[in-house]
N, C-alpha and C positions, 0 to 999 in steps of 0.2 A: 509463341514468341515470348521470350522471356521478359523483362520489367527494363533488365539492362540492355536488350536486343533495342529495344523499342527508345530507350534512351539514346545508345546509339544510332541510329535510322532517323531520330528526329535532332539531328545536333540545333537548330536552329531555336527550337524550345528550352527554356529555363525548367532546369531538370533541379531538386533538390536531393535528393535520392541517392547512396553512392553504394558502391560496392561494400562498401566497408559497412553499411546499414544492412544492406540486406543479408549479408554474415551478422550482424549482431540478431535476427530474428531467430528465436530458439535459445537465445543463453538464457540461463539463470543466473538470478544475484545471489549474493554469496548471503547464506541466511542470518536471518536477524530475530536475537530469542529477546523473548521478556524477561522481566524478574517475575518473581512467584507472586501470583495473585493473592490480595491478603481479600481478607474479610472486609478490611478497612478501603482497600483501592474499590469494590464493588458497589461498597456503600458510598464513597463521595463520588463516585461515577452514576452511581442510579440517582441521589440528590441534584448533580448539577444538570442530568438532563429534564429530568421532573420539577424541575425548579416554577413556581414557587409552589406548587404540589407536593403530597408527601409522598415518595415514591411508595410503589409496592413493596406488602414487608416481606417476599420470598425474596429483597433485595439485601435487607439488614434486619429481619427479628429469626436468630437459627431456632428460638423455641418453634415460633411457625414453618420458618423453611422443611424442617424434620418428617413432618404432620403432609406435607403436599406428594405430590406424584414424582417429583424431584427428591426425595428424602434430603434437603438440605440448601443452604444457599446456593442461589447461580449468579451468573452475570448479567444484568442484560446484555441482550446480542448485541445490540451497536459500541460497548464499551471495546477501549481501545488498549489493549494493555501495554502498549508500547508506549502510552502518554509521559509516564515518571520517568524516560531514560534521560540521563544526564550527557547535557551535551548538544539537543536537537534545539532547542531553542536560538535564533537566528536575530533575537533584540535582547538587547541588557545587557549585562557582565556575564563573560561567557567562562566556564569553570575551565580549569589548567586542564589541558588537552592531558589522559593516560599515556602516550608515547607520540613521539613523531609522525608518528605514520596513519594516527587517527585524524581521520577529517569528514565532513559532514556524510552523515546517513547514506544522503542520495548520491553525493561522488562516490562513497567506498561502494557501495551497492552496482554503482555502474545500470541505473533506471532509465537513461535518455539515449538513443542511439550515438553511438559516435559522429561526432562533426554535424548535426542537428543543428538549426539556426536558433539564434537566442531569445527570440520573444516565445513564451509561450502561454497557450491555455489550455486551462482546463475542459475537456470534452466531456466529462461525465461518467459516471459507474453504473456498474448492476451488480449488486452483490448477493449471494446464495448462502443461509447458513443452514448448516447440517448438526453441529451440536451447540452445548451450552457452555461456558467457561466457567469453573469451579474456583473457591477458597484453593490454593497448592497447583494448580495448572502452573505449566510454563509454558508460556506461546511458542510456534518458531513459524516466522514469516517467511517463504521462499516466493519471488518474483521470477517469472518468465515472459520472456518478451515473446508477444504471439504472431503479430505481423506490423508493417511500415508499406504505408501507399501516400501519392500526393495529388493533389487536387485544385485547380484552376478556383480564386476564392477573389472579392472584392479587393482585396489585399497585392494579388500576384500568387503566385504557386504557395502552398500549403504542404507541409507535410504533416498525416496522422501516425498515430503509433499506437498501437495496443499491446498493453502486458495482462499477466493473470497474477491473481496472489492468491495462494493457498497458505491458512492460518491449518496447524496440526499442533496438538497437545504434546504432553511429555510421553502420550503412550500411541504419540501417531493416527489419533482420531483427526481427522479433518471439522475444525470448527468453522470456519467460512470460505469462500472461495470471492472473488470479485475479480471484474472484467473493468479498465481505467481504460477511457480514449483521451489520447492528449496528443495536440496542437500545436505545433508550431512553425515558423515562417521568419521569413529575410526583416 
């Protein structure tokens, strides 16, 4: 029995779940690239996480990056290089949108199931990294939604949603992958 059979047969039950969700499991969002990683994004990314420590110098000294097993700077894995895009920020003065048709990150990317209710939470990651991120890398983020189920919660019905993200370089190396569950309900 399917998810919407079962929907069906129980009309009696508050269903959040719609057809239109269950078609969205399997899309992909439309990719989202970085700018070129400099020297300098690696180094105020490795400061602000090792703060007030000095971070490791395979983060910012290339005479030593050169000399390691790495032959040169990397990133640390958790930097984000999508941080510096102009435009995600959601407080302050927000810069002159490039055309009309640009609007935030997460609407143009199409990340939440269609018709999803609007409180939500955060469920949590597991993220997997495979390579390191380089001075000259260019990220490209592609999201796929993996599955949507719902679940009887303190609250009332709950719906979950799982997507994947795969980070790949400019030459299609896979730098990280990560597994988001997220939350939400009436």
């Amino acid at each position: 029995m399917t998810i919407m059979d079962n929907i069906r047969n129980n009309p009696d039950e508050t269903h959040l779940i719609t057809q239109e969700m269950l078609d969205w499991v399997g899309s992909r969002s439309l990719p989202l690239t970085s700018p070129d990683i400099s020297e300098s994004d690696i180094r105020r990314a490795a400061i602000a996480m090792y703060w007030p420590e000095v971070p490791p110098r395979i983060y910012w000294d290339s005479n030593y990056a050169i000399e390691t097993v790495w032959k040169g700077i990397v990133a640390p894995a958790e930097m984000n290089p999508f941080s510096w895009i102009v435009g995600r920020a959601h407080i302050g003065p927000q810069p002159n949108r490039i055309n009309s048709d640009q609007n935030t990150i997460e609407e143009s990317r199409q990340l939440r199931p269609p018709g999803a209710p609007k409180n939500y939470l955060f469920g949590g990651l597991k993220s997997s990294y495979y390579s390191l991120m380089r001075p000259g890398d260019k990220i490209t983020s592609i999201i796929t939604s993996t599955d949507v189920y719902e679940k009887k919660g303190s609250t009332g019905q709950m719906l979950f949603y799982l997507t994947n993200e795969i980070w790949t370089n400019q030459n299609n190396k896979t730098i990280k992958e990560t597994v988001t569950t997220n939350i939400q309900w009436e």
